[in-house]
C-alpha positions as CSV (number, residue, x, y, z in Angstrom):
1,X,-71.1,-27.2,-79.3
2,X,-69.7,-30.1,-76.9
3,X,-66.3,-29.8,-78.7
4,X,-66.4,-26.5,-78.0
5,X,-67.2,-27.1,-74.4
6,X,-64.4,-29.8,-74.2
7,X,-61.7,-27.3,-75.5
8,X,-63.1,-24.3,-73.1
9,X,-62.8,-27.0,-69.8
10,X,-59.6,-28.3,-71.3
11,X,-58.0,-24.8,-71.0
12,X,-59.4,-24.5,-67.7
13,X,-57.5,-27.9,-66.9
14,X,-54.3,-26.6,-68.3
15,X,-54.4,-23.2,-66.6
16,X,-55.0,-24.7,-63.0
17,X,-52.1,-27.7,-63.5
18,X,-49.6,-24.9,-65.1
19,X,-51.2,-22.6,-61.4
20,X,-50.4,-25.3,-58.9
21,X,-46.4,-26.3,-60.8
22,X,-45.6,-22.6,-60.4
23,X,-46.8,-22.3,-56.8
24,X,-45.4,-25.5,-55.7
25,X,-42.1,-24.3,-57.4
26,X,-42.4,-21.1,-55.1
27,X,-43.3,-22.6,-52.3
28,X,-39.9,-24.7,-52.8
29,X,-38.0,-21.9,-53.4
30,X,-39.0,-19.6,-50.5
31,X,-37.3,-21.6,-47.3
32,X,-33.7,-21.3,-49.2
33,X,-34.7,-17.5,-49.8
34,X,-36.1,-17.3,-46.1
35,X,-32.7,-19.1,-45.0
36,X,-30.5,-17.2,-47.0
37,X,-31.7,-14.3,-45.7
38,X,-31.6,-15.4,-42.2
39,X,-27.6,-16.5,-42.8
40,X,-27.3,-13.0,-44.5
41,X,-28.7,-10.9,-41.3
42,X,-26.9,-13.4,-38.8
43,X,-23.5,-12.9,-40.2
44,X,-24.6,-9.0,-40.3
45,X,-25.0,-9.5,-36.4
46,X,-21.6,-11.4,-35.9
47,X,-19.6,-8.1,-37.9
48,X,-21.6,-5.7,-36.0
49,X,-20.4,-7.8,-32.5
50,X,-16.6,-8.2,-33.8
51,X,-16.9,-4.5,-34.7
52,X,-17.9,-3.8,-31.0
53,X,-15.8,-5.7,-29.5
54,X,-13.0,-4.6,-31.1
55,X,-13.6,-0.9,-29.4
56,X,-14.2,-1.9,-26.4
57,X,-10.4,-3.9,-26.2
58,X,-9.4,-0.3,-28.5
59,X,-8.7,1.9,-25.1
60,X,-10.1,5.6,-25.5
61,X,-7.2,7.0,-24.0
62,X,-4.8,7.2,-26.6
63,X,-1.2,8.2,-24.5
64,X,0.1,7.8,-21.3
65,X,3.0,10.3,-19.7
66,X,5.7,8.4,-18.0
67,X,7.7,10.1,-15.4
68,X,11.4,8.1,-14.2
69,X,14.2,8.4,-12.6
70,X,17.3,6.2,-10.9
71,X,18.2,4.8,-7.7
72,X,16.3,6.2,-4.2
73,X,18.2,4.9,-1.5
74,X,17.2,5.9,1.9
75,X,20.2,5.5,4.4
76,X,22.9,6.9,5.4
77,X,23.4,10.7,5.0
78,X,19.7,10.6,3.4
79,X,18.8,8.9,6.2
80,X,20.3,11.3,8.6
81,X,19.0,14.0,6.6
82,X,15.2,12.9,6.3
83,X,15.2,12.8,10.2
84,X,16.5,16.1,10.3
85,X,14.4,17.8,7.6
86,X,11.5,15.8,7.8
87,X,10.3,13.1,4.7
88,X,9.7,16.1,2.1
89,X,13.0,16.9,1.4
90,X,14.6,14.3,-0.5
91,X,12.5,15.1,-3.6
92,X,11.1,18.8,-2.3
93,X,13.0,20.5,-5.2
94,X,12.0,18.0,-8.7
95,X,8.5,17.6,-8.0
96,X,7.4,19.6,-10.4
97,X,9.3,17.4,-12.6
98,X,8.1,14.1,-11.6
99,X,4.6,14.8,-12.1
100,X,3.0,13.0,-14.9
101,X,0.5,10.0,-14.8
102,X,3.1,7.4,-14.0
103,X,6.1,8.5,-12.0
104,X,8.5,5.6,-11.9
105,X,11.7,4.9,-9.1
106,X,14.3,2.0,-8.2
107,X,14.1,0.9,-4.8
108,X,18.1,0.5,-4.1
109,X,17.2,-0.1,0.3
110,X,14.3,-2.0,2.1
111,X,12.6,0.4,4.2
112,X,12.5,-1.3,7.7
113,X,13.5,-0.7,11.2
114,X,14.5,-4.3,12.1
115,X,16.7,-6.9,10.6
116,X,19.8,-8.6,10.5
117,X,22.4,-7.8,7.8
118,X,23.6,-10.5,5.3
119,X,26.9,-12.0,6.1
120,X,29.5,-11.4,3.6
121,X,28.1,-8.6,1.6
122,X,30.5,-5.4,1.6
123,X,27.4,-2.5,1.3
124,X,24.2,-3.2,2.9
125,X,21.2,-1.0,3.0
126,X,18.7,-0.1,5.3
127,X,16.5,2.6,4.8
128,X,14.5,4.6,7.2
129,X,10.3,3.5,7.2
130,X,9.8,7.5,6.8
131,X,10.9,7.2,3.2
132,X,7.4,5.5,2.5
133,X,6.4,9.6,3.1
134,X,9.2,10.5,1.3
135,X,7.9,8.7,-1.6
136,X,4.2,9.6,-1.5
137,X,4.6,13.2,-1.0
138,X,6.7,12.7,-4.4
139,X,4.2,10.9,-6.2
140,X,5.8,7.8,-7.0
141,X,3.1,5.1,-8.7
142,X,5.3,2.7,-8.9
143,X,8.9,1.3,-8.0
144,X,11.4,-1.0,-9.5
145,X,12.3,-4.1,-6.3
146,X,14.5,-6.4,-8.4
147,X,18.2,-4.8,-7.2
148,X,21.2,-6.3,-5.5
149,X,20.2,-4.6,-2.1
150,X,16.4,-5.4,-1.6
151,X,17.5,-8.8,0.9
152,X,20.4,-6.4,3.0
153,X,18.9,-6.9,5.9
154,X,16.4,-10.6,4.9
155,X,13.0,-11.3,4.0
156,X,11.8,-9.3,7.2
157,X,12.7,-6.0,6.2
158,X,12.2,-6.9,2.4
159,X,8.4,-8.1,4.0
160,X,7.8,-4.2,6.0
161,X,8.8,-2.7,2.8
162,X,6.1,-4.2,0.9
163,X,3.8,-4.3,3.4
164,X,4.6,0.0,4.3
165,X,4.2,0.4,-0.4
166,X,1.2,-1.7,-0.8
167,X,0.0,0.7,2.2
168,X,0.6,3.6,0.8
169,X,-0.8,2.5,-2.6
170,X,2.6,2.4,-4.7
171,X,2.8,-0.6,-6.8
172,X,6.3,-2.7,-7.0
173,X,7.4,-5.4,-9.0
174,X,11.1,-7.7,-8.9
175,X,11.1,-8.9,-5.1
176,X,9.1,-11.6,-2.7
177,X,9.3,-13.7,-0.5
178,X,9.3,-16.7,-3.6
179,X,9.9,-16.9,-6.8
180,X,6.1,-16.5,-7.7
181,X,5.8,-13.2,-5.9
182,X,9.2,-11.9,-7.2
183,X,8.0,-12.3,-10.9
184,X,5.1,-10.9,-10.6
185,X,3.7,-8.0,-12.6
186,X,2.4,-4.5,-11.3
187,X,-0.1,-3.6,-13.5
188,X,-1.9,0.4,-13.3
189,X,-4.5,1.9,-15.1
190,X,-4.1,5.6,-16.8
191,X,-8.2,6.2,-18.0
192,X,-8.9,2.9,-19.6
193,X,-5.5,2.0,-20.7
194,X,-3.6,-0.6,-18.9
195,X,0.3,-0.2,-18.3
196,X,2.6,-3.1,-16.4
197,X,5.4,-3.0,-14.9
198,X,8.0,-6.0,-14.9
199,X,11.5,-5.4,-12.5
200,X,14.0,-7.9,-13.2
201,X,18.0,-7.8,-12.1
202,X,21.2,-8.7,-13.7
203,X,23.0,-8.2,-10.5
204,X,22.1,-10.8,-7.9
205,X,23.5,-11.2,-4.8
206,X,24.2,-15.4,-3.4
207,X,21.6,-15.3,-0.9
208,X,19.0,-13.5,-3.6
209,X,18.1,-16.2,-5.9
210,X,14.3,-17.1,-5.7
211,X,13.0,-20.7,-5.5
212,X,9.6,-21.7,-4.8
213,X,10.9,-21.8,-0.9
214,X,13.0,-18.9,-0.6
215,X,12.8,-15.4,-1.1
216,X,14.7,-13.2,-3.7
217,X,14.5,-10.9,-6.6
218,X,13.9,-11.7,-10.2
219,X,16.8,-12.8,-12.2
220,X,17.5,-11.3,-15.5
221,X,20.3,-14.1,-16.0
222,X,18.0,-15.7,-19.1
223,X,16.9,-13.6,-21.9
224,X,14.5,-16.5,-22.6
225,X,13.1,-16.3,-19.1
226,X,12.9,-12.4,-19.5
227,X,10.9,-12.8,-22.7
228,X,8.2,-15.1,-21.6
229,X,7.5,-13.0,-18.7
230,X,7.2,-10.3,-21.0
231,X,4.7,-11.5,-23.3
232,X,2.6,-13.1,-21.0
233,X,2.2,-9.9,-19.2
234,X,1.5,-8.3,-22.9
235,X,-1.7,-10.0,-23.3
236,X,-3.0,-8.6,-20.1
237,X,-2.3,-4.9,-20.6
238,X,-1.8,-1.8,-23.5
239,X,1.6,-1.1,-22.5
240,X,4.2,-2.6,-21.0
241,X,7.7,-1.0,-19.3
242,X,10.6,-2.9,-18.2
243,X,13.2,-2.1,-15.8
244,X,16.7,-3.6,-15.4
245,X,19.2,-3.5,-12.6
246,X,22.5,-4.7,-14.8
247,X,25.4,-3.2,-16.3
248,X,28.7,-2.3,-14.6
249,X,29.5,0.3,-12.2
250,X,30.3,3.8,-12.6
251,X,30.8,3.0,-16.8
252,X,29.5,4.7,-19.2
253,X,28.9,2.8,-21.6
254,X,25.9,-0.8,-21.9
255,X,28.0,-4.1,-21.7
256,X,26.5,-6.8,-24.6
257,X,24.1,-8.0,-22.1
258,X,22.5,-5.0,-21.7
259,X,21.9,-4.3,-25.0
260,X,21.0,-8.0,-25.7
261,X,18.2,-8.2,-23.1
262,X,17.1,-4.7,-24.3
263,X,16.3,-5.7,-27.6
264,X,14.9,-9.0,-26.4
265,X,12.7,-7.3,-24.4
266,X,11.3,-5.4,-26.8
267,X,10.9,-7.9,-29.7
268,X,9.3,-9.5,-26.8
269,X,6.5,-6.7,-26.3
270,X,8.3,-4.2,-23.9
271,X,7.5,-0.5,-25.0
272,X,10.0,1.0,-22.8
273,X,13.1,0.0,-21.2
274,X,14.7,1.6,-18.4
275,X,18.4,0.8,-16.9
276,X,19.9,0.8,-12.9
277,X,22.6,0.5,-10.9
278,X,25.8,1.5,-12.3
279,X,25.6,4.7,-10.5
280,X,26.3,7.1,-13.5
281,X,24.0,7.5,-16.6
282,X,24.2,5.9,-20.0
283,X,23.1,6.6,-23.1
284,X,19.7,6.3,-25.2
285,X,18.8,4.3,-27.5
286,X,16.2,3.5,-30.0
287,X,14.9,0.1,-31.0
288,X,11.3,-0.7,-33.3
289,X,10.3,2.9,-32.1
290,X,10.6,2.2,-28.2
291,X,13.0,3.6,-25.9
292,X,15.5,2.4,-23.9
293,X,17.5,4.2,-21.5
294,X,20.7,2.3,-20.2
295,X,21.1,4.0,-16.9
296,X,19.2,6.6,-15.5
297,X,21.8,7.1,-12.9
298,X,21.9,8.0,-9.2
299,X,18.8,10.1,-7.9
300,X,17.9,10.6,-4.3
301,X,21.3,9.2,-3.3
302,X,24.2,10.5,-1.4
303,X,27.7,10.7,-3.1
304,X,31.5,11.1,-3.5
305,X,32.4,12.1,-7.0
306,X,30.9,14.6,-9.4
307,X,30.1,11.7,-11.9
308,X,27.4,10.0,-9.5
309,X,26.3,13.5,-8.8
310,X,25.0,13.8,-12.0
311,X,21.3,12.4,-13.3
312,X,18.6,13.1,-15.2
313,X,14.6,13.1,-15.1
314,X,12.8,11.4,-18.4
315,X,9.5,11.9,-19.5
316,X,8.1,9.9,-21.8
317,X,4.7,10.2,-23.5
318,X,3.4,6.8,-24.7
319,X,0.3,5.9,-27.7
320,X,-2.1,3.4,-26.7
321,X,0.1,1.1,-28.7
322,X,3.2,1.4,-26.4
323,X,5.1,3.5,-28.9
324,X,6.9,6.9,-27.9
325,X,5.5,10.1,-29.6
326,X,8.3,12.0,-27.9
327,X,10.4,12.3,-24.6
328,X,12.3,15.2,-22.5
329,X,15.2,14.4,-20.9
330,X,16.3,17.2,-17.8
331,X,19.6,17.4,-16.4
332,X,19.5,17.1,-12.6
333,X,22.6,17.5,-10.4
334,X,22.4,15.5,-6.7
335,X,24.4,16.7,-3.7
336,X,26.6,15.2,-1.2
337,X,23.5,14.3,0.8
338,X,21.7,12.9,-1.8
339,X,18.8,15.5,-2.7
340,X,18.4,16.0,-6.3
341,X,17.9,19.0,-8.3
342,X,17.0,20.3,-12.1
343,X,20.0,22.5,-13.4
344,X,20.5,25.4,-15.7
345,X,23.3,27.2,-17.7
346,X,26.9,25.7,-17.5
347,X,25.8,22.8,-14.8
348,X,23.0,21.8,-17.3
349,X,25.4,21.7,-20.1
350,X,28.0,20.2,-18.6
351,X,25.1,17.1,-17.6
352,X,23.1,17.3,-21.1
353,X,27.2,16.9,-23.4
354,X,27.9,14.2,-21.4
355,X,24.4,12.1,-21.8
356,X,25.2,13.1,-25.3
357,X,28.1,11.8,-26.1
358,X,27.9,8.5,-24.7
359,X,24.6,7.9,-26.2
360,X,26.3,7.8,-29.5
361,X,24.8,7.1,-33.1
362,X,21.7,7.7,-31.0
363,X,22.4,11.2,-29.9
364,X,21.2,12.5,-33.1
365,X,17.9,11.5,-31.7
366,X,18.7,14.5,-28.8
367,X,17.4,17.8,-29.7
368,X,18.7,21.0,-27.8
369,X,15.4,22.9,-26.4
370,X,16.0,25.1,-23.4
371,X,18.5,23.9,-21.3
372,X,16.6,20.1,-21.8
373,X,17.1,17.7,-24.1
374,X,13.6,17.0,-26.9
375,X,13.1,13.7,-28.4
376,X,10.4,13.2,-31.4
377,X,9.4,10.4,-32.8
378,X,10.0,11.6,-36.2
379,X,8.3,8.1,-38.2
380,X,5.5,8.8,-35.7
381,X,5.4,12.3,-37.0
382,X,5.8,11.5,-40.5
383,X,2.9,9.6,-40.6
């Protein structure tokens, strides 16, 4: 009977020691379960944060229409005319035209009343202040500084003319009193989607070079220079566009230098690339599915020949990622005076043959569609 009793507590013994080794095991085990799934849920919070971030920099509007044309000057017979028509009529018969979300100009004469003209220089510039109107009733967003005739009359008229755009809410970019102010960006917002603006020039007159002292526009001399502006300002917005005073006058065809700081710009992060100041257009081209237009040509600008008469009006629409999903191209005709106008029938042809032949290779890119000229993006499309 006590043997009995011996094996009976024995048992007991056995089953309470094997009890506790299996609980203390557990009770090990559990933190590293507890911590595992703590690491689990915390990494689950770090995706789901990424994730959100990552729409928040991923802009809901997803294109942007771009509305550009060349060189506005405001003297001279415009000038004369403007006073005598009033500051509609430069631009009273495109505007339909020029309507988009960004409408996009070059500059080509400070707007000011005073000032003295530079010494030395053959053509110099002063526009009347009532083109400010001229521009607003227009709709111009934003305009291209950087140009060989922004310092005509100094740094005092250069001064009213950003003082009379800033006014009127147009942004600028490519002159300043200082190198600083001459580089900098003008950066707009279509929804959520940011767009800048860079203006740099090829063609710089010897009292236009900026310093950190004096005033003048920015230089497109160094490609290198070019392309570090250009990515820096790509980490701020969506989209950037580029424009260029360079090139020679009245040719129709891009010297090496324009096509060389075309493609820089782009590799750089430029999404679209338009061209001033050889007073005619050239052609299109297309590089890593951007655009780049050599010379949009004379616009609101008075005129001797039929060449520099002729012009064009692009509009570009723009994805989120800066890449065109297609483009129209109208042909415009200027007169004497210097007010522009969209042309039909054997003027329109005449305008749309030429911008096609000297676009070359690329004018297979140019699609006849009534009386304009239709651009696709046709790798856009494919996918």
């Amino acid at each position: 009977m006590r043997r009995a009793n011996y094996r009976f507590y024995a048992a007991i013994f056995v089953f309470i020691l094997a009890l506790g080794i299996t609980t203390a095991a557990i009770l090990k085990k559990s933190p590293e379960k507890a911590l595992k799934k703590k690491v689990s849920y915390k990494k689950q919070e770090i995706i789901r944060k990424a994730s959100s971030n990552k729409e928040e920099l991923s802009p809901k509007t997803k294109s942007v229409l771009i509305s550009a044309v060349g060189d506005v000057m405001f003297d001279r017979r415009v000038k004369a005319a403007v006073v005598a028509n009033g500051a509609n009529w430069p631009f009273s018969k495109v505007t339909s035209f020029l309507k988009a979300d960004l409408t996009i100009v070059n500059l080509e004469s400070p707007l000011a009343e005073k000032g003295t003209p530079t010494k030395g220089k053959d053509v110099v510039f002063k526009g009347t202040p009532k083109g400010i109107n001229s521009l607003k009733y227009a709709g111009i967003d934003i305009v291209a500084l950087a140009n060989n005739h922004a310092l005509d009359f100094g740094l005092g008229s250069l001064n009213q003319t950003r003082a009379l755009l800033k006014k009127a809410g147009i942004r600028f970019s490519g002159a300043g009193a200082n190198k600083q102010e001459a580089y900098k960006p003008a950066i707009a917002k279509v929804g959520d989607l940011k767009v800048g603006f860079l203006s740099f020039s090829d063609v710089i007159p010897f009292n236009s070079f900026p310093t950190s002292k004096l005033p003048g526009i920015a230089p497109a001399r160094d490609p290198a220079k070019v392309a570090s502006k250009i990515k820096s300002l790509s980490k701020k917005v969506h989209i950037v566009i580029v424009a260029f005073h360079w090139g020679k006058e009245y040719e129709d065809y891009p010297t090496g230098k324009q096509k060389e700081l075309a493609t820089t710009s782009i590799d750089a992060g430029a999404d679209l690339v338009l061209g001033h100041h050889p007073h005619v257009t050239q052609g299109i081209a297309e590089y890593k599915n951007r655009l780049i237009i050599y010379s949009l040509g004379n616009f609101v600008f008075d005129h001797f020949k039929v060449r520099t008469g002729e012009s064009i009006i692009l509009r570009v629409e723009l994805n989120s990622k800066g890449e065109y999903k297609s483009a129209r191209i109208w042909p415009v005709i200027i007169t004497y005076s210097g007010q522009p106008y969209v042309v039909k029938g054997s003027e329109a042809k005449r305008v749309l043959e030429r911008f096609k032949a000297i676009s070359g290779k690329f004018s297979k890119l140019l699609v006849d569609d009534k009386e304009s000229f239709l651009i696709n993006n046709k790798s856009l499309m494919a996918n």
